[in-house]
C-alpha positions as a Markdown table, in Angstrom:
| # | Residue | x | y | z |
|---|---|---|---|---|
| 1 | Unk | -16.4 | -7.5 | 15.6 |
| 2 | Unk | -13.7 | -10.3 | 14.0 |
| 3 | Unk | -10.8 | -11.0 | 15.8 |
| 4 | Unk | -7.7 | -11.1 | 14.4 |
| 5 | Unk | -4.2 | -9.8 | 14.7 |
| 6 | Unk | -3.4 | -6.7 | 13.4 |
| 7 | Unk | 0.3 | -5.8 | 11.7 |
| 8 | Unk | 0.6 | -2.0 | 11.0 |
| 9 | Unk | 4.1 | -0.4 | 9.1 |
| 10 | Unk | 5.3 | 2.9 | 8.4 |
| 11 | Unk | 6.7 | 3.1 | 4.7 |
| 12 | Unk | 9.8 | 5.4 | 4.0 |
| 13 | Unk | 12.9 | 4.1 | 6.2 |
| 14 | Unk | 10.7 | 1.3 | 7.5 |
| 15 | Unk | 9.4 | -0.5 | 4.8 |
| 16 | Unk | 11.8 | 0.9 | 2.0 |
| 17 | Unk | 15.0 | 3.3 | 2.4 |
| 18 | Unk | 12.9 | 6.4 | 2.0 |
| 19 | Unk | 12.5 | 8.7 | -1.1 |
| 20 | Unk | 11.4 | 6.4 | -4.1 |
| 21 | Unk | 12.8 | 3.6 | -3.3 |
| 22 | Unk | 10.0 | 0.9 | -3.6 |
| 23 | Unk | 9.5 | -2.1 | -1.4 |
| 24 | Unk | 11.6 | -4.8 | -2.6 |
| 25 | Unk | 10.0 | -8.3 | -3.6 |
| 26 | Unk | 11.3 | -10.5 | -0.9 |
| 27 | Unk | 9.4 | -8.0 | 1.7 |
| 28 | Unk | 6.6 | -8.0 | -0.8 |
| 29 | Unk | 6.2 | -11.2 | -0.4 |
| 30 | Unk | 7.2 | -12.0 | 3.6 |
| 31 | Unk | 4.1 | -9.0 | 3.9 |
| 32 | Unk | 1.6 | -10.9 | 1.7 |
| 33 | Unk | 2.2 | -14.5 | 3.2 |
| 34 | Unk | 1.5 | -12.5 | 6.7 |
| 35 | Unk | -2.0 | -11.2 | 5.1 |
| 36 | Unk | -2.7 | -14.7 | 3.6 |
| 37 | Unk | -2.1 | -16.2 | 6.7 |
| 38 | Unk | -4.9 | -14.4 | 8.7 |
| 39 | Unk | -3.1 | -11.1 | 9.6 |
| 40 | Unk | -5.2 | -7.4 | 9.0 |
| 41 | Unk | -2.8 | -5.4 | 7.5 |
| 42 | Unk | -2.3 | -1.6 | 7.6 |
| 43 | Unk | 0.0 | 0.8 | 6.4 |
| 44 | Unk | 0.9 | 4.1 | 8.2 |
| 45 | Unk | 2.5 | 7.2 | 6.5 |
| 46 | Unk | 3.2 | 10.7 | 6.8 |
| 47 | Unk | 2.3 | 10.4 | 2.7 |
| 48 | Unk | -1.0 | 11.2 | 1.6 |
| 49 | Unk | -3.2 | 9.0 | -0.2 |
| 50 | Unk | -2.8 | 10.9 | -3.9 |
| 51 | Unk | 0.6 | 10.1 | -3.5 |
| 52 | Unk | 0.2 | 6.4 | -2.4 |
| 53 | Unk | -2.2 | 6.0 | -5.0 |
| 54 | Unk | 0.5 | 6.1 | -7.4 |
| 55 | Unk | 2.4 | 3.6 | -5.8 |
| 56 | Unk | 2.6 | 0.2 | -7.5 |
| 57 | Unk | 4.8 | -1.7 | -4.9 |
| 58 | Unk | 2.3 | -1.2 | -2.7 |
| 59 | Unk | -1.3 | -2.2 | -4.3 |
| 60 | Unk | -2.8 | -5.2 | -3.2 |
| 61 | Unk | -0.8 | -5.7 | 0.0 |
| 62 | Unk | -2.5 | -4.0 | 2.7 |
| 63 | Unk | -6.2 | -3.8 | 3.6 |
| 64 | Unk | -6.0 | 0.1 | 4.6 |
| 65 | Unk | -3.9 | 3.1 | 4.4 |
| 66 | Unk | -3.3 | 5.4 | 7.5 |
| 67 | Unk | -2.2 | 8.9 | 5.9 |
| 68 | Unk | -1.3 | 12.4 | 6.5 |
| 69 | Unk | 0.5 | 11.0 | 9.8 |
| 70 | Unk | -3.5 | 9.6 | 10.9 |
| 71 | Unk | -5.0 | 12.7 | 9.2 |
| 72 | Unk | -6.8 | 10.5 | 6.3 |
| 73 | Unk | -7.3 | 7.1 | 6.0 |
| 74 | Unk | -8.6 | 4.5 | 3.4 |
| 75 | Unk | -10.4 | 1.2 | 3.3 |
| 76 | Unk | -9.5 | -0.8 | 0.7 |
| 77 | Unk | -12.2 | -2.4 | -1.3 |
| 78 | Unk | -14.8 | -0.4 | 0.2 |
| 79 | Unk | -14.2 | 3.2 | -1.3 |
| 80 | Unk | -14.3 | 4.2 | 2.3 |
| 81 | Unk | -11.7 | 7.3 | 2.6 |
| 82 | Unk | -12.0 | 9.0 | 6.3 |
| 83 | Unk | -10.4 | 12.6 | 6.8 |
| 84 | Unk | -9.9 | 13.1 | 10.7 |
| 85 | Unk | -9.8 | 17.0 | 10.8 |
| 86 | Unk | -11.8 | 19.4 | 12.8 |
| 87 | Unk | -14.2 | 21.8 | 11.5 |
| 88 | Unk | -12.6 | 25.0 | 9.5 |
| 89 | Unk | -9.1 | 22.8 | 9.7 |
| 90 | Unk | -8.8 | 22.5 | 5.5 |
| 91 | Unk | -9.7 | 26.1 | 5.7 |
| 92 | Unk | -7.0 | 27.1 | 7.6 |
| 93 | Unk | -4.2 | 24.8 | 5.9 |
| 94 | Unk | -5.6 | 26.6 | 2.4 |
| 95 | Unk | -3.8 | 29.6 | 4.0 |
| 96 | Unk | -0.4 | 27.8 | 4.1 |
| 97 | Unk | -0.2 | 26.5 | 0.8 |
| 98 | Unk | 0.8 | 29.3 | -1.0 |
| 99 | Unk | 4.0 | 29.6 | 1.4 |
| 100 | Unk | 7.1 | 28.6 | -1.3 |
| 101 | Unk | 8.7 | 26.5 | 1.4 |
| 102 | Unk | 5.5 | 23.8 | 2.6 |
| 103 | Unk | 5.1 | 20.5 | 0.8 |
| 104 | Unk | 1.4 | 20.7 | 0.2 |
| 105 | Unk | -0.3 | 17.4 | 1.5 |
| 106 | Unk | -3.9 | 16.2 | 0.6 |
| 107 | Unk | -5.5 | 18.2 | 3.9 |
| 108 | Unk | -1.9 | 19.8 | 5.1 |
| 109 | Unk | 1.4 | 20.6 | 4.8 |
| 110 | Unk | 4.8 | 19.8 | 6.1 |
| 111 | Unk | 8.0 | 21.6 | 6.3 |
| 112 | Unk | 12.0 | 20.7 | 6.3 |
| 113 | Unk | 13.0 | 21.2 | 9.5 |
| 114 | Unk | 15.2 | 24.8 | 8.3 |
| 115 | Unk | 12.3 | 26.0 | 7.7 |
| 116 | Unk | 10.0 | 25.2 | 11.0 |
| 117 | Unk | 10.5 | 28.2 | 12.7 |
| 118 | Unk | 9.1 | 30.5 | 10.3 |
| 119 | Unk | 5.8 | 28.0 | 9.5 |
| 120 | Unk | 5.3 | 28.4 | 13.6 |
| 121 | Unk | 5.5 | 32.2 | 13.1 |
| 122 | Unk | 2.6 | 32.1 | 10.3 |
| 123 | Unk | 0.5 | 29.7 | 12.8 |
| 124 | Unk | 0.4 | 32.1 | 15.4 |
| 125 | Unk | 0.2 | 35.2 | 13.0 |
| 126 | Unk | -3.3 | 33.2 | 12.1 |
| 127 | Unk | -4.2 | 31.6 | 15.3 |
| 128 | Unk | -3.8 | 28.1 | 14.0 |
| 129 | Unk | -3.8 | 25.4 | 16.5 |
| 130 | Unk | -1.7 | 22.5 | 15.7 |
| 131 | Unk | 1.4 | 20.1 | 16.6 |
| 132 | Unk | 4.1 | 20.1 | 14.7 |
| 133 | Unk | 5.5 | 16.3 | 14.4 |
| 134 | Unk | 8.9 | 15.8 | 13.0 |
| 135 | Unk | 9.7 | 12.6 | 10.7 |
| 136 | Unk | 12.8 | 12.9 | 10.7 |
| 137 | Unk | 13.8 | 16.5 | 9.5 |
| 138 | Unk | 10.4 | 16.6 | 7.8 |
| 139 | Unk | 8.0 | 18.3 | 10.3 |
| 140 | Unk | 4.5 | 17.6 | 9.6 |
| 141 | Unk | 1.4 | 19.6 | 10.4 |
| 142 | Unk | -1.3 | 17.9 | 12.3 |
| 143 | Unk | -4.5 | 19.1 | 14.6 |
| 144 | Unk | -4.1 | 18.9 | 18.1 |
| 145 | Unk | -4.9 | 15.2 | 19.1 |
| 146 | Unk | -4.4 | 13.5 | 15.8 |
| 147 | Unk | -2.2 | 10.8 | 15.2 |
| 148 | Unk | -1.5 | 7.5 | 13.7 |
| 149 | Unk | -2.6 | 6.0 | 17.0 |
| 150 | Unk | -5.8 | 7.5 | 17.1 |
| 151 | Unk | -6.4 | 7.2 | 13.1 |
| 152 | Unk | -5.5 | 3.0 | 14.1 |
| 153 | Unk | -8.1 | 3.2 | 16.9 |
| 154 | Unk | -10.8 | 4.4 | 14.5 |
| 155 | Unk | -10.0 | 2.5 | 11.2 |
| 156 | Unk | -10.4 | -0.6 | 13.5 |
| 157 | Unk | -13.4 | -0.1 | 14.5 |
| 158 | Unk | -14.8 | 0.8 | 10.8 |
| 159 | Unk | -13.0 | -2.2 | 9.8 |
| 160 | Unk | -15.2 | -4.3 | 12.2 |
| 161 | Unk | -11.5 | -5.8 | 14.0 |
| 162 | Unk | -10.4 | -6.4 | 17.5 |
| 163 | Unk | -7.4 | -8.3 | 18.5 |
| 164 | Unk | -3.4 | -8.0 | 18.9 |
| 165 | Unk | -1.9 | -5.1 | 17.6 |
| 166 | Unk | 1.7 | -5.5 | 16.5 |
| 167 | Unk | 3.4 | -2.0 | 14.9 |
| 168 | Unk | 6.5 | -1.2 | 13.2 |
| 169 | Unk | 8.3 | 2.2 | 12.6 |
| 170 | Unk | 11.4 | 4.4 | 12.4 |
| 171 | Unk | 11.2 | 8.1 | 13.8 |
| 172 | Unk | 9.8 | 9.9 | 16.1 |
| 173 | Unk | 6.1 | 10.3 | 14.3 |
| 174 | Unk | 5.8 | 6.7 | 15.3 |
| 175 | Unk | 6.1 | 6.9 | 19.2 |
| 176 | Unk | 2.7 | 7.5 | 19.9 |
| 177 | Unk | 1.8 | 4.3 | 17.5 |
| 178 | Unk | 4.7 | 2.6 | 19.2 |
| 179 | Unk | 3.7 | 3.2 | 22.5 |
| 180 | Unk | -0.2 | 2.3 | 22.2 |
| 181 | Unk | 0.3 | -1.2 | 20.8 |
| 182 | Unk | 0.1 | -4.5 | 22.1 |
| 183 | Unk | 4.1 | -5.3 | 20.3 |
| 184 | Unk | 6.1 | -2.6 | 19.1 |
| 185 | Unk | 9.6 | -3.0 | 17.0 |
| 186 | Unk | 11.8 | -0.5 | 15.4 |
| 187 | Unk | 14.2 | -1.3 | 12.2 |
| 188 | Unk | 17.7 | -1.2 | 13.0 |
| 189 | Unk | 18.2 | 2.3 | 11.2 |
| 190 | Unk | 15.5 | 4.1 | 13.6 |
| 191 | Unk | 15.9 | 6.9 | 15.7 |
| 192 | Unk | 17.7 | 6.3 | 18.9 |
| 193 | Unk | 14.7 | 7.5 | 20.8 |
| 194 | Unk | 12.4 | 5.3 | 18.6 |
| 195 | Unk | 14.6 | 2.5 | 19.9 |
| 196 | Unk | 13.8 | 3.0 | 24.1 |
| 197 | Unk | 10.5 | 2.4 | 23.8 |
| 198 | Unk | 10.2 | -0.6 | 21.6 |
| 199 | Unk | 9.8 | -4.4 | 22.6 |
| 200 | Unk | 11.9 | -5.3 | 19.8 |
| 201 | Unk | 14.8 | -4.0 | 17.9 |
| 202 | Unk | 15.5 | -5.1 | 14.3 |
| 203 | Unk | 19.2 | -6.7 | 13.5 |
| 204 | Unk | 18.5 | -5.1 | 10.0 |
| 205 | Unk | 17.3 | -1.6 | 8.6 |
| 206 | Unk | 14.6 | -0.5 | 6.5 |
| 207 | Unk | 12.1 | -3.8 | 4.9 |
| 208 | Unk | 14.6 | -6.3 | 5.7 |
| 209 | Unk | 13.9 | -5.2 | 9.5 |
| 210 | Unk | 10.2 | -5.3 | 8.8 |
| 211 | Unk | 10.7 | -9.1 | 7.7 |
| 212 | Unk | 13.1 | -9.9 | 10.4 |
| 213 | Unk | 10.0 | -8.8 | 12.9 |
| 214 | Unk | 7.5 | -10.4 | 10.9 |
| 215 | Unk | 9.6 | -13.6 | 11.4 |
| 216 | Unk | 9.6 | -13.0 | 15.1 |
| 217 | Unk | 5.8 | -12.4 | 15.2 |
| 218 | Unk | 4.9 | -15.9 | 13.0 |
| 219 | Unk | 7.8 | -17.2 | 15.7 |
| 220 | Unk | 6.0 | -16.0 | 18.8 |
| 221 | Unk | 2.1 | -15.4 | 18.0 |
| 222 | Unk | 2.1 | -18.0 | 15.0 |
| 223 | Unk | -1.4 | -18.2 | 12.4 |
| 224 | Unk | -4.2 | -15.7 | 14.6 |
| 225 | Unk | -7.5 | -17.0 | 15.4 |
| 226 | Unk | -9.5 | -15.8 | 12.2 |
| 227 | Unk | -13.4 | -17.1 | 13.6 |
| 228 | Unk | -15.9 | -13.9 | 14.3 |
């Protein structure tokens, strides 16, 4: 195992202001001077990786992608793409992706919030077990016990790291993430319950948040011991 400190972000209303906004240069840039200075870097979505993939902004910054909310993740450099779903999972998500109100995802689907009760009347029509996570009006479907906390706990060890875990998020998908870290912060924009159980709050929303707590980390932690 290498030690070293480990920063993981969420991206819409963390890193950027959500939709298609992209990250803007000066975060760009506070996120790769973290990486260069020894830090493991890891983004963590409710986006899947074909739609990451597409994603300029965010190429060469991070080392690994959590996806699907810690359904999927991906090694960069290594071609090493994980899918954490039990067995017949895909099979039953096929059978919701022909419903006119889901946003079809790589390995599931996710819902506006209008529409949640009638997704959680076809689950139990088909006896699908699952949590329903909202991102803030966007509910995502995930198997019981997945998260972006367990997807972290796994894609650290295929990674080979150990070490302090700092995290960074926004809504309510996060908590879990939040809560399971060794430093958690929230951008000034995040949800009022995101807020209670954070060490840190962000005087700034969205990526200039993210840099403010990155300031506070080099502050606090400074360059992390590197040596195996």
């Amino acid at each position: 195992m290498r030690s070293s400190k480990v920063f993981v972000v969420d991206l819409d209303e963390t890193l950027t202001e959500g939709g298609e906004t992209r990250v803007k240069d000066n975060v760009r840039r506070s996120l790769i001077g973290l990486r260069d200075s020894g830090w493991t870097l890891i983004l963590a979505t409710g986006r899947d990786i074909t739609y990451l993939m597409r994603r300029e902004d965010i190429k060469g910054v991070f080392h690994a992608w959590i996806a699907e909310a810690g359904l999927s993740y991906i090694i960069h450099g290594r071609g090493l793409v994980k899918v954490n779903a039990p067995v017949g999972w895909l099979e039953a998500v096929s059978s919701l992706r022909n419903l006119g109100y889901v946003q079809v995802k790589d390995h599931t689907v996710s819902v506006k919030e209008r529409y949640l009760h009638e997704l959680e009347g076809e689950l139990s029509r088909l006896g699908i077990k699952a949590r329903l996570v909202n991102n803030k009006g966007n509910v995502i479907l995930l198997p019981e016990g997945v998260s972006k906390m367990s997807a972290l706990r796994m894609l650290l060890d295929d990674l080979g790291v150990r070490g302090f875990v700092a995290a960074v998020g926004d809504s309510e998908v996060d908590v879990e993430l939040l809560r399971g870290v060794d430093f958690s912060a929230a951008v000034a924009n995040a949800e009022p319950g995101v807020k209670e159980v954070v060490d840190y709050v962000a005087s700034r929303p969205d990526g200039d948040g993210v840099v403010e707590v990155i300031g506070v980390l080099l502050k606090r932690f400074g360059t992390p011991d590197t040596s195996s």
